[in-house]
RONULUM-970183 format. One record per atom (N, C-alpha, C): residue in three letters; x, z, y; residue number from 1; atom name. Coordinates in Angstrom, 1 decimal. Example, Ala and Ser with C-alpha at 12.3 -4.5 7.8 and 13.67 -1.06 7.14 Angstrom:
# residues 2
@r ALA	px 13.2	pz 7.8	py -5.7	k 1	a N
@r ALA	px 12.3	pz 7.8	py -4.5	k 1	a CA
@r ALA	px 13.2	pz 7.8	py -3.3	k 1	a C
@r SER	px 12.8	pz 7.1	py -2.2	k 2	a N
@r SER	px 13.7	pz 7.1	py -1.1	k 2	a CA
@r SER	px 12.9	pz 7.9	py 0.0	k 2	a C
//
This chain:
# residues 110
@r UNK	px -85.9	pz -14.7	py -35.0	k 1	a N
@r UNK	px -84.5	pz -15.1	py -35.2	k 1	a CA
@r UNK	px -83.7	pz -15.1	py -33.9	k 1	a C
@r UNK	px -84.0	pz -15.1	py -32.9	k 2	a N
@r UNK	px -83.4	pz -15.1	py -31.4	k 2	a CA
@r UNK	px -82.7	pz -16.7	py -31.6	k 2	a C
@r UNK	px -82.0	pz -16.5	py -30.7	k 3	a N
@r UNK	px -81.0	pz -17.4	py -30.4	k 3	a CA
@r UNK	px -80.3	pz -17.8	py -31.7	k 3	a C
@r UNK	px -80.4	pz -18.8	py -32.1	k 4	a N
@r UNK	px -79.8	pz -19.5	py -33.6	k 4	a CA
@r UNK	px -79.2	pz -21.0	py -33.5	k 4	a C
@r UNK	px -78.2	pz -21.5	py -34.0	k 5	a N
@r UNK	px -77.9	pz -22.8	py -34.8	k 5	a CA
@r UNK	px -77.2	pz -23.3	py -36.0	k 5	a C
@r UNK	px -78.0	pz -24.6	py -36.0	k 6	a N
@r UNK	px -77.6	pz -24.9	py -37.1	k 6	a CA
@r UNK	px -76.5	pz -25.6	py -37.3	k 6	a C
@r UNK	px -75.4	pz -25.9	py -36.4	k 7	a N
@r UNK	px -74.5	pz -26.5	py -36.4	k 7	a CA
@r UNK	px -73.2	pz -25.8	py -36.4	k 7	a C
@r UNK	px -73.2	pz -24.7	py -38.0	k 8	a N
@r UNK	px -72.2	pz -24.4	py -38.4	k 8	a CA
@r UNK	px -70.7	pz -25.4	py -38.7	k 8	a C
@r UNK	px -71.0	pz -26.3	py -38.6	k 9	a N
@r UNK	px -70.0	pz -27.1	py -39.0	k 9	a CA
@r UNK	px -69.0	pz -27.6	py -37.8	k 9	a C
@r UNK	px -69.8	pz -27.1	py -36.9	k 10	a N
@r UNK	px -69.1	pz -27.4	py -35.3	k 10	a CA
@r UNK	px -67.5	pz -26.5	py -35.6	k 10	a C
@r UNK	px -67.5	pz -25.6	py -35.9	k 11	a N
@r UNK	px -65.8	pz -24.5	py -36.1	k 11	a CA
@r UNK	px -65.2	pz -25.5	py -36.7	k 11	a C
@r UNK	px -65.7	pz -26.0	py -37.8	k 12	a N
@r UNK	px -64.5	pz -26.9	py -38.3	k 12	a CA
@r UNK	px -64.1	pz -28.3	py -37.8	k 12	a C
@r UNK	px -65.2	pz -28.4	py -37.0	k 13	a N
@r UNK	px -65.0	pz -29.7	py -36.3	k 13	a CA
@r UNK	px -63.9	pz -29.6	py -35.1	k 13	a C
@r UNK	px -64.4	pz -28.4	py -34.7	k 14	a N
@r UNK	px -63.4	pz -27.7	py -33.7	k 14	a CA
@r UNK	px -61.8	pz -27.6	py -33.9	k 14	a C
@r UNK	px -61.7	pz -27.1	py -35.3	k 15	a N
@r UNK	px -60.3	pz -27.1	py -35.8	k 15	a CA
@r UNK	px -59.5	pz -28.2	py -36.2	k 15	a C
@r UNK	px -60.3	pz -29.2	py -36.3	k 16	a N
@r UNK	px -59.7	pz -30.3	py -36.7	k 16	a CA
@r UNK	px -59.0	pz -30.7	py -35.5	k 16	a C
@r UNK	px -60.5	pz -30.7	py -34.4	k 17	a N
@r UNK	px -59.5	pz -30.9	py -32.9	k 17	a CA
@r UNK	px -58.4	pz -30.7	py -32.3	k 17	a C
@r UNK	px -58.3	pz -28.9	py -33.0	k 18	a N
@r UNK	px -57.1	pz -28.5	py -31.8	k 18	a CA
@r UNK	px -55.8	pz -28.8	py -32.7	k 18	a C
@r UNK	px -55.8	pz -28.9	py -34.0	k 19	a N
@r UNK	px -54.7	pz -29.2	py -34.8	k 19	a CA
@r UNK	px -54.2	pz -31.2	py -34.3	k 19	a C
@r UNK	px -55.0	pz -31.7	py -34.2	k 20	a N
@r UNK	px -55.1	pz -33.0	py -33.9	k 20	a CA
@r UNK	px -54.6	pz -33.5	py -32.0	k 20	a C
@r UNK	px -55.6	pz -32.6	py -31.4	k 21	a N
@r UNK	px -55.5	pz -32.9	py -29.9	k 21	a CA
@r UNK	px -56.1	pz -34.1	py -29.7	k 21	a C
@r UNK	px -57.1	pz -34.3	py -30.5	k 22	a N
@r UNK	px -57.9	pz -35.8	py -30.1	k 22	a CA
@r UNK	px -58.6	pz -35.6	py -29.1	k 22	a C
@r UNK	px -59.6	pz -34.6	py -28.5	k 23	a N
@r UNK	px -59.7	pz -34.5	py -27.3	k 23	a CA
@r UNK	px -58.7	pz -34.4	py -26.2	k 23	a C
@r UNK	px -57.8	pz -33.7	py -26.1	k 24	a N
@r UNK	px -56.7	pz -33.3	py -24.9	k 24	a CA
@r UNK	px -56.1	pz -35.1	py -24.7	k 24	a C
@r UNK	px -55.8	pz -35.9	py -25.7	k 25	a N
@r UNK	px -55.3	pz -36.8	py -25.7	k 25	a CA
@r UNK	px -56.1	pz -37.9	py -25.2	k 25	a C
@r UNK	px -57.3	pz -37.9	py -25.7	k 26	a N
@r UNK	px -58.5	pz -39.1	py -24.8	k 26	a CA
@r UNK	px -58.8	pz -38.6	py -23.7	k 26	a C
@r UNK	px -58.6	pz -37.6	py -23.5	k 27	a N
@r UNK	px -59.3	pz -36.9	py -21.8	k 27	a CA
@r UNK	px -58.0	pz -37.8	py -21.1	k 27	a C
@r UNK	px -57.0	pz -37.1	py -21.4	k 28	a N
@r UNK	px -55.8	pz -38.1	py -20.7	k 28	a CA
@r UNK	px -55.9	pz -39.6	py -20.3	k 28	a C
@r UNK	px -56.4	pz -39.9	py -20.7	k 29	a N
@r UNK	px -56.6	pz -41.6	py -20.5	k 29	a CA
@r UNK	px -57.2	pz -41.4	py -19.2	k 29	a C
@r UNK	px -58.1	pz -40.4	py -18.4	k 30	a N
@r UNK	px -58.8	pz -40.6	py -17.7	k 30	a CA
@r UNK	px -58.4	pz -40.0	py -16.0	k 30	a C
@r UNK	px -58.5	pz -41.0	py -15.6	k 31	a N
@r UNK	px -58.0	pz -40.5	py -14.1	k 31	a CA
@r UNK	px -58.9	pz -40.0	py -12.6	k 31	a C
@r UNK	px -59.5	pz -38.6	py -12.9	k 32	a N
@r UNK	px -60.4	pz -37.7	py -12.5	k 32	a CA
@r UNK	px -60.4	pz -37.9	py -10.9	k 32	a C
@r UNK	px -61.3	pz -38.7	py -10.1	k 33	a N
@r UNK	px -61.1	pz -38.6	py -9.1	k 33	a CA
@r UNK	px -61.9	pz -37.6	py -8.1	k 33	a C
@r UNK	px -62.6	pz -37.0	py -8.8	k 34	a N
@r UNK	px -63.9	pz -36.1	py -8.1	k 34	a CA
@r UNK	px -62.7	pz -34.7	py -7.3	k 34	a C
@r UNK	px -63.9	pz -34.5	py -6.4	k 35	a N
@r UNK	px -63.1	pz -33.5	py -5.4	k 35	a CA
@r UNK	px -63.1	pz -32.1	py -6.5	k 35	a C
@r UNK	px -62.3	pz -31.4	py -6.0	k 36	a N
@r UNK	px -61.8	pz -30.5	py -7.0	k 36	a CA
@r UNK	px -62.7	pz -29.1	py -6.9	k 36	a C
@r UNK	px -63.2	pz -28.9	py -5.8	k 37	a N
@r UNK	px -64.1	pz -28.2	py -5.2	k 37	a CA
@r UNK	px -65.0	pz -28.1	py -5.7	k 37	a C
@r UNK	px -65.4	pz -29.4	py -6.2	k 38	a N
@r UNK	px -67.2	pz -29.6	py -6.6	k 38	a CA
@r UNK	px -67.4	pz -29.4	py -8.5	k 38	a C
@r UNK	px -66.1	pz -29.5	py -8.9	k 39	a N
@r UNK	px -66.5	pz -29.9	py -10.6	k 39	a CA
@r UNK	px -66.4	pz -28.8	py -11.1	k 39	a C
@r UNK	px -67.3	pz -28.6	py -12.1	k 40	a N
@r UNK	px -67.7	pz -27.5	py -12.5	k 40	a CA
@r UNK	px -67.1	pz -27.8	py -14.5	k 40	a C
@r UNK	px -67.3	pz -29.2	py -14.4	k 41	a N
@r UNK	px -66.7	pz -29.4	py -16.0	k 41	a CA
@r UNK	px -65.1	pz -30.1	py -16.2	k 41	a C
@r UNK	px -64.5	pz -30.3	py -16.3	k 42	a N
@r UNK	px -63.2	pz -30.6	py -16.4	k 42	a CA
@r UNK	px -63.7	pz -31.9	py -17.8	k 42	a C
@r UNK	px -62.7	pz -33.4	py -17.0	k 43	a N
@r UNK	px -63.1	pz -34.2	py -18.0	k 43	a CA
@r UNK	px -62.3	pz -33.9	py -19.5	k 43	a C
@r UNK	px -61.4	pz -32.8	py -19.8	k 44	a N
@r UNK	px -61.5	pz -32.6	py -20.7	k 44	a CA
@r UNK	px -62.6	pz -31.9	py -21.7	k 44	a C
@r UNK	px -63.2	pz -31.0	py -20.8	k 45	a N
@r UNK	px -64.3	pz -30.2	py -21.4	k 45	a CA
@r UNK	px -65.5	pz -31.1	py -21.7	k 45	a C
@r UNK	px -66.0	pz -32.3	py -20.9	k 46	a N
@r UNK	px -66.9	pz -33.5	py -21.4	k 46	a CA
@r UNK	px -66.3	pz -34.1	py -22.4	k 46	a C
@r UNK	px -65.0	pz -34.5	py -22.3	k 47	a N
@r UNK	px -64.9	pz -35.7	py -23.9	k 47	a CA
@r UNK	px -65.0	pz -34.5	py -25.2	k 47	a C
@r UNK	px -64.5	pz -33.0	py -25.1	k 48	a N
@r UNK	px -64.7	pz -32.3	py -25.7	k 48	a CA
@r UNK	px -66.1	pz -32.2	py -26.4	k 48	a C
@r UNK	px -66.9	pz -32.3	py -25.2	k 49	a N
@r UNK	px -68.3	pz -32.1	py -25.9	k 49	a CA
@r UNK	px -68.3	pz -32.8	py -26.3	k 49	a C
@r UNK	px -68.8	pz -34.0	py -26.0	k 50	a N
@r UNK	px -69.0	pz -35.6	py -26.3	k 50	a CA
@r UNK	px -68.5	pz -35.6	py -27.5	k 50	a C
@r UNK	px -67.2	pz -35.5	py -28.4	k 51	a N
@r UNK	px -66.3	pz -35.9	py -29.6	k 51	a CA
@r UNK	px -67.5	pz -34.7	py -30.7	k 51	a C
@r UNK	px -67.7	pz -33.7	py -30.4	k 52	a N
@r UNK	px -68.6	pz -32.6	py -30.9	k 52	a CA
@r UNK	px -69.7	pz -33.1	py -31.2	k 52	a C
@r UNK	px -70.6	pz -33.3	py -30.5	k 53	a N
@r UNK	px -71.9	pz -34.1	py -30.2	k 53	a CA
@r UNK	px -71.7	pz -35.7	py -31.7	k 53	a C
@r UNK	px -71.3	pz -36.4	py -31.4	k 54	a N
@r UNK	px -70.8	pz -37.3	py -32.0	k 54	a CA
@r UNK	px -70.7	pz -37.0	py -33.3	k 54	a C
@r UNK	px -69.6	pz -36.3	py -33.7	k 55	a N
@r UNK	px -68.7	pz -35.7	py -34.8	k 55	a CA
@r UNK	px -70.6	pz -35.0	py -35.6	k 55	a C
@r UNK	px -70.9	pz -34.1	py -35.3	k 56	a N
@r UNK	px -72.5	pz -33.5	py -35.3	k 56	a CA
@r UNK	px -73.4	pz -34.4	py -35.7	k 56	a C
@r UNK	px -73.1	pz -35.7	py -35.5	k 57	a N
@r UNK	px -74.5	pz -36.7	py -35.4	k 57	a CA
@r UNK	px -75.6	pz -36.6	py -34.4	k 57	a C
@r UNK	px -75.2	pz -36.3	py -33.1	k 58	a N
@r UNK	px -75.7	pz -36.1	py -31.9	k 58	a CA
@r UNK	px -75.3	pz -37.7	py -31.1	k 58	a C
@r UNK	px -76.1	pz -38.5	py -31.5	k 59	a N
@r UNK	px -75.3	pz -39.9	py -31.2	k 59	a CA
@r UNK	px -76.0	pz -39.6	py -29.5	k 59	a C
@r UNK	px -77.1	pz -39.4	py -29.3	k 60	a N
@r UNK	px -77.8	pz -39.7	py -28.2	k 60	a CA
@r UNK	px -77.5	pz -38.4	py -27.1	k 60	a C
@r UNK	px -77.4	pz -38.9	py -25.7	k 61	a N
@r UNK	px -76.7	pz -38.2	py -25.0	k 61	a CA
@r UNK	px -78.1	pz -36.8	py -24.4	k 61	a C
@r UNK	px -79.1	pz -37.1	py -24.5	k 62	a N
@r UNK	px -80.0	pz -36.5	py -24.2	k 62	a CA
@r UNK	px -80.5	pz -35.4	py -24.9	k 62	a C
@r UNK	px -79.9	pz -35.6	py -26.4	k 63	a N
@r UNK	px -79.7	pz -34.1	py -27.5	k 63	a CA
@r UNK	px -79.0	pz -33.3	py -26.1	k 63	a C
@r UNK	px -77.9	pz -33.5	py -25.5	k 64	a N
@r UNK	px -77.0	pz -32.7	py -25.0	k 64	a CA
@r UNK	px -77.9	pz -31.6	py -23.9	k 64	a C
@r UNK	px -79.2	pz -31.8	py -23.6	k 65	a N
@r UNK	px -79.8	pz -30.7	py -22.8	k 65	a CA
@r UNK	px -80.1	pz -30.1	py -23.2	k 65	a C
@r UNK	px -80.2	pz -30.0	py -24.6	k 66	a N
@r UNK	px -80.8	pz -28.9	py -25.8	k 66	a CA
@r UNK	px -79.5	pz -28.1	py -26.2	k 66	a C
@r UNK	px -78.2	pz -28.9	py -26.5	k 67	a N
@r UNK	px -77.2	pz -28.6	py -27.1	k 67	a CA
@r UNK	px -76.7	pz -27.4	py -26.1	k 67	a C
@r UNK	px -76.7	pz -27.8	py -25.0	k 68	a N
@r UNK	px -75.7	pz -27.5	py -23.7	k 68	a CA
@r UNK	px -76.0	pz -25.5	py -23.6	k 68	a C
@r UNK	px -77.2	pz -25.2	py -24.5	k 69	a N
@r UNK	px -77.5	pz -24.3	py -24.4	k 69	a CA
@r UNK	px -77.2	pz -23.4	py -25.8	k 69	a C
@r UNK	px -76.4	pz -24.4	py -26.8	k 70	a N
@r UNK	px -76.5	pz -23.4	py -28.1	k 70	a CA
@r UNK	px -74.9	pz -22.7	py -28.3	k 70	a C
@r UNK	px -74.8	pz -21.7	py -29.0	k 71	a N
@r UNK	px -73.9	pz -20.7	py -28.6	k 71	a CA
@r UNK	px -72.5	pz -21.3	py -29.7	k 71	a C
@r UNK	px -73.0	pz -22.0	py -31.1	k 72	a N
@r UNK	px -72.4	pz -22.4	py -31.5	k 72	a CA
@r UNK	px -71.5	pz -23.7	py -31.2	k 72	a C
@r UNK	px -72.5	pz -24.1	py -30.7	k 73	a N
@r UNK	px -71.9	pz -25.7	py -29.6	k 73	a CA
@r UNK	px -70.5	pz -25.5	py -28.4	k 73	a C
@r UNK	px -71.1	pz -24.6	py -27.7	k 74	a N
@r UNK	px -70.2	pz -24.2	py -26.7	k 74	a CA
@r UNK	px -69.2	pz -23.3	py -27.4	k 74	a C
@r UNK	px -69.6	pz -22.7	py -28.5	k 75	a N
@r UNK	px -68.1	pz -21.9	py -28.6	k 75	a CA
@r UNK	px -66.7	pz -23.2	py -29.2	k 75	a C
@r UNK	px -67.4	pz -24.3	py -30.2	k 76	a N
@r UNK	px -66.6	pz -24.9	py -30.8	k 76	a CA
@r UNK	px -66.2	pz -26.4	py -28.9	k 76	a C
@r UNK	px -66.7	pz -25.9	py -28.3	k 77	a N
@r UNK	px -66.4	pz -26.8	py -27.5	k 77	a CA
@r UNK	px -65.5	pz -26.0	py -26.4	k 77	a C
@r UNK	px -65.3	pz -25.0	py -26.8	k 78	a N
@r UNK	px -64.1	pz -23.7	py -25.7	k 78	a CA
@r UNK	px -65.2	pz -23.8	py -24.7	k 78	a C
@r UNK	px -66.1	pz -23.0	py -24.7	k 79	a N
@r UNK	px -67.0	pz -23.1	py -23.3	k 79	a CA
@r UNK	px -68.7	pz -22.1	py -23.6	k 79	a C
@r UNK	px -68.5	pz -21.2	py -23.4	k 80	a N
@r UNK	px -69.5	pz -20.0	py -23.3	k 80	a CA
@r UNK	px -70.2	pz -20.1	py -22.4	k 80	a C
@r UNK	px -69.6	pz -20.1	py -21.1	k 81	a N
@r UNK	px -70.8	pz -20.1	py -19.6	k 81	a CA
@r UNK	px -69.9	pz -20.3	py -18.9	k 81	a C
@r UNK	px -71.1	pz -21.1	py -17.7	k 82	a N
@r UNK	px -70.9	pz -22.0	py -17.0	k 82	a CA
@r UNK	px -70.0	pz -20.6	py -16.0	k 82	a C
@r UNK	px -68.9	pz -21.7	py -14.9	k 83	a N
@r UNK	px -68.2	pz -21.1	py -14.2	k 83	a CA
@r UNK	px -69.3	pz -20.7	py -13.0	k 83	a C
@r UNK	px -70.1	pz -21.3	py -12.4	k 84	a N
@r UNK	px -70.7	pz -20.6	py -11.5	k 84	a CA
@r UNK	px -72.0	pz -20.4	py -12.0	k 84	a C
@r UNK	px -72.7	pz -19.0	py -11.7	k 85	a N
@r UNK	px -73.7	pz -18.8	py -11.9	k 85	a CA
@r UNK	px -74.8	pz -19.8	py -12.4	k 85	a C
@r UNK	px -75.4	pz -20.6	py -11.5	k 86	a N
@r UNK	px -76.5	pz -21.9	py -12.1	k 86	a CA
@r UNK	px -76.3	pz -22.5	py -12.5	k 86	a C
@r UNK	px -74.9	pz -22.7	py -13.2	k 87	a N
@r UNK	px -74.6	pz -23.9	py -14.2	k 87	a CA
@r UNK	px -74.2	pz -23.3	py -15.8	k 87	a C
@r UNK	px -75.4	pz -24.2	py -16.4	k 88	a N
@r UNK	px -75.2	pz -24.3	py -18.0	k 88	a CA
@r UNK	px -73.4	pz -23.8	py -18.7	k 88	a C
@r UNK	px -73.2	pz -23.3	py -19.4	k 89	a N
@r UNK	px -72.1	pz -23.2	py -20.3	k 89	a CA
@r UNK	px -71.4	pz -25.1	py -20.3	k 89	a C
@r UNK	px -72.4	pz -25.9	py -20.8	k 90	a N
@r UNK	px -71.8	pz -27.3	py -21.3	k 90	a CA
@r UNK	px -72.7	pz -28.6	py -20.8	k 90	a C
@r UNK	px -72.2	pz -29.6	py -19.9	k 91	a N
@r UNK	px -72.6	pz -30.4	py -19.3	k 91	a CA
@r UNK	px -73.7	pz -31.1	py -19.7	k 91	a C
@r UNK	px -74.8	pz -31.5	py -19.1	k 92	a N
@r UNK	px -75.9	pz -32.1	py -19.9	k 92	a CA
@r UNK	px -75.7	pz -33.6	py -19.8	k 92	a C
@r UNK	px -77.1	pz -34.3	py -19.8	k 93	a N
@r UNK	px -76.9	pz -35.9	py -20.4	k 93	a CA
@r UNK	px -76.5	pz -36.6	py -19.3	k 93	a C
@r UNK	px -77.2	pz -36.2	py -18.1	k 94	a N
@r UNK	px -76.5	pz -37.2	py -16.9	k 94	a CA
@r UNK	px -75.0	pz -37.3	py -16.4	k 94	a C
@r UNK	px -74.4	pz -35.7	py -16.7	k 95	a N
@r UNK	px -73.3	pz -36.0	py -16.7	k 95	a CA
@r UNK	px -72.4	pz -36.9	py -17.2	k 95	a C
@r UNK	px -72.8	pz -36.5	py -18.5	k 96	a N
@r UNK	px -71.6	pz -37.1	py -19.8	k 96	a CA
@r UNK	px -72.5	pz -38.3	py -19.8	k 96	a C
@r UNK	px -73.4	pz -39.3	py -18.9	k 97	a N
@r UNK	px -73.6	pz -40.6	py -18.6	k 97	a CA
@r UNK	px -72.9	pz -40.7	py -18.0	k 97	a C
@r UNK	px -72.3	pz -40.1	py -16.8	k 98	a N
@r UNK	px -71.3	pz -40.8	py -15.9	k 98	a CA
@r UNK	px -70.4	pz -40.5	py -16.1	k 98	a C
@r UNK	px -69.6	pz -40.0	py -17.4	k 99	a N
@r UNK	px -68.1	pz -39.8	py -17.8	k 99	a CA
@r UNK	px -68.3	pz -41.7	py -18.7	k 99	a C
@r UNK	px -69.3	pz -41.7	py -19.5	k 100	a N
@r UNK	px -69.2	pz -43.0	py -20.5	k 100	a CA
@r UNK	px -69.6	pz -44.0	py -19.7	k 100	a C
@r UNK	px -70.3	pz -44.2	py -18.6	k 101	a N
@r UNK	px -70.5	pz -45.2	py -17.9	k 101	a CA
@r UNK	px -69.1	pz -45.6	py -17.0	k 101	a C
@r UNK	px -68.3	pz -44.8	py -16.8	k 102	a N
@r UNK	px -66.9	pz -44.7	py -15.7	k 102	a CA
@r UNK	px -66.2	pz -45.9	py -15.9	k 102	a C
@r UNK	px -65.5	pz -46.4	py -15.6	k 103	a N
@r UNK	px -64.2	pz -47.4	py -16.1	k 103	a CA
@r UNK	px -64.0	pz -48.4	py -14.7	k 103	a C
@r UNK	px -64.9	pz -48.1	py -13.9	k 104	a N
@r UNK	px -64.8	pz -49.4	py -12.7	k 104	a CA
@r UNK	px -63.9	pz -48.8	py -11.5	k 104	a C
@r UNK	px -62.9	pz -49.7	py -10.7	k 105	a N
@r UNK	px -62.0	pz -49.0	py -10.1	k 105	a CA
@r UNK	px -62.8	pz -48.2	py -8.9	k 105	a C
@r UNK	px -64.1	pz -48.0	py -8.5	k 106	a N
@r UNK	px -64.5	pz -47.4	py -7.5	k 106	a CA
@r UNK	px -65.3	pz -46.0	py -8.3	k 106	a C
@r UNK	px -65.0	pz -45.9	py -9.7	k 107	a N
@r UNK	px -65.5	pz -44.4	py -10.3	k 107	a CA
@r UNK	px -64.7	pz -43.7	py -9.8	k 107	a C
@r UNK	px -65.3	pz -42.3	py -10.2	k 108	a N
@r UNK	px -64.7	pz -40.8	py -10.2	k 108	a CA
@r UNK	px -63.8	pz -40.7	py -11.2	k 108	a C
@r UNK	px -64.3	pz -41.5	py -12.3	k 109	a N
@r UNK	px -63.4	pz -41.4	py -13.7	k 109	a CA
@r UNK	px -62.6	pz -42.3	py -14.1	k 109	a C
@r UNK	px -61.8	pz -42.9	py -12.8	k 110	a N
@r UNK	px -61.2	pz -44.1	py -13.3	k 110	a CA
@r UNK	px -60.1	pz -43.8	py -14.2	k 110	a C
//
């Protein structure tokens, strides 16, 4: 079968998004302090996943190492491959731990 998923339902999850902007709109809440140089995900492209993941029944963030790799995942999450070479298409679990762990005035993600 090669490369397969079953998470056809991700496109329409996806569409609901962009007609809605519930991602673009929660990313906003968040005030990105990481150096610009270093980020390879944009905190929109994490709540993006995250809202996906969720929406999916991917409650647990450690699905996302498996996820971060599937073609249907990343396409409904605008994200194919990673901007630099060694980096995954879609952010794995430790990341998107410290996007949901953030909220304290000395985060990245305040």
């Amino acid at each position: 079968g090669g490369r397969m998923s079953s998470d056809g339902g991700a496109i329409l999850v996806k569409q609901a998004d962009d007609i809605l902007g519930l991602s673009r709109r929660f990313a906003a809440c968040f005030c990105d302090e990481r150096h610009p140089g270093f980020i390879e995900y944009q905190v929109e492209d994490l709540v993006r996943q995250r809202i996906m993941g969720l929406s999916l029944g991917y409650e647990d963030l450690n699905d996302h190492d498996a996820l971060r790799h599937d073609l249907i995942f990343g396409l409904a999450s605008d994200r194919l491959s990673g901007r630099r070479a060694n980096c995954a298409a879609l952010a794995g679990k430790s990341t998107l731990n410290r996007l949901e762990r953030s909220g304290h005035k000395a985060d990245r993600y305040c």
